[in-house]
C-alpha angles and dihedrals in degrees: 000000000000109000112190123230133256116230113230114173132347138194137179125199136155086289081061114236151346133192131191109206130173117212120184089338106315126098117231120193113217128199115211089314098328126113114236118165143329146198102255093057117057101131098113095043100047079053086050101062088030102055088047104043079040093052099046126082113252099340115206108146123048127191111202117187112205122015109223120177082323106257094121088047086048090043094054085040092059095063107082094206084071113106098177137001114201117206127195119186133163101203113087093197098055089056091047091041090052095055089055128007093033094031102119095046087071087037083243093304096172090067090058109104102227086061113103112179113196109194090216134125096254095222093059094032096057090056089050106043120080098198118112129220146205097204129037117184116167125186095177115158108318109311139290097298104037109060131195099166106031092207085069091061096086089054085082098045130104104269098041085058092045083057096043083058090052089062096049129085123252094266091036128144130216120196116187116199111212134179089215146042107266114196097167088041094056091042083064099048091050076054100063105018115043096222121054112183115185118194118183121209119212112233115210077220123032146335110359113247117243126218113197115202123198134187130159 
């Protein structure tokens, strides 16, 4: 039976809107109409920080591109190796609604003193910053092939992964979360990182999610 959502908060920038709703308990975040993401489905993103993490050699800094409803930045917190976990979002209101409506789904991650949170569009950010990192994970829209915000779109091309590379440690990891299958984005990162790992995640409705996950 359909149940229709309660609006909770709502902003509009030059990105358009975004809506938080709750619907029978659980919080979803929604981008000018569309659905992206809610608080009672974080499989694919919790895979996303631990085969990475998993994959690379003594892990201590993360880098997490995009902040969701918090699972991937929990996830990196719960393993106690981890110094620092770096978080950029562009949304304003993700990082103000998980620090209340969707606190306790990162188990108030944001308190925890290893959590940076920089407010920054993540494409233009990464060729800014000088820090260096184990670990990169990036949630960013909904992959390389499926694009809500067209400028997000270069993020997945050759030379931004050629420049992720350049902020990992010789023995980092990048792990890339995707809502579809992506041969010729996979092609590119065997390109540029030696060993391409693709995990698919089974969705009790449709499509399954994919994680990619890349190391020299």
């Amino acid at each position: 039976m359909y149940t229709a959502p309660i609006i909770i908060d709502r902003a509009e920038n030059t990105r358009g809107e975004i809506q938080l709703q709750k619907r029978d308990g659980e919080y979803e975040i929604i981008s000018n109409g569309t659905f992206i993401m809610a608080t009672y489905n974080g499989e694919s993103e919790r895979l996303l920080v631990k085969k990475a993490i998993e994959k690379a050699e003594q892990p201590k800094r993360v880098l997490i591109g995009g902040l969701g409803v918090g699972f991937s930045l929990a996830t990196a917190l719960a393993y106690p190796e981890i110094e620092t976990v770096t978080v950029v979002e562009i949304e304003l209101k993700m990082i103000e609604w998980n620090q209340t409506y969707l606190a306790n789904y990162s188990n108030e991650a944001l308190k925890d003193p290893r959590t940076v949170v920089i407010h920054a569009d993540f494409t233009n950010w990464m060729s800014q910053t000088k820090q260096i990192y184990d670990v990169i994970c990036l949630d960013i829209d909904n992959g390389p092939d499926w694009m809500m915000i067209d400028s997000n779109r270069s993020l997945y091309e050759k030379d931004s992964i050629c420049l992720l590379k350049s902020l990992l440690t010789p023995t980092g990891v990048v792990a890339f979360w995707s809502a579809t299958a992506s041969s010729k984005f996979v092609d590119r990162l065997q390109e540029v990182f030696g060993d391409v790992s693709i995990y698919e995640v089974p969705q009790e409705h449709g499509e399954p999610d994919y994680v990619f996950v890349a190391s020299q």
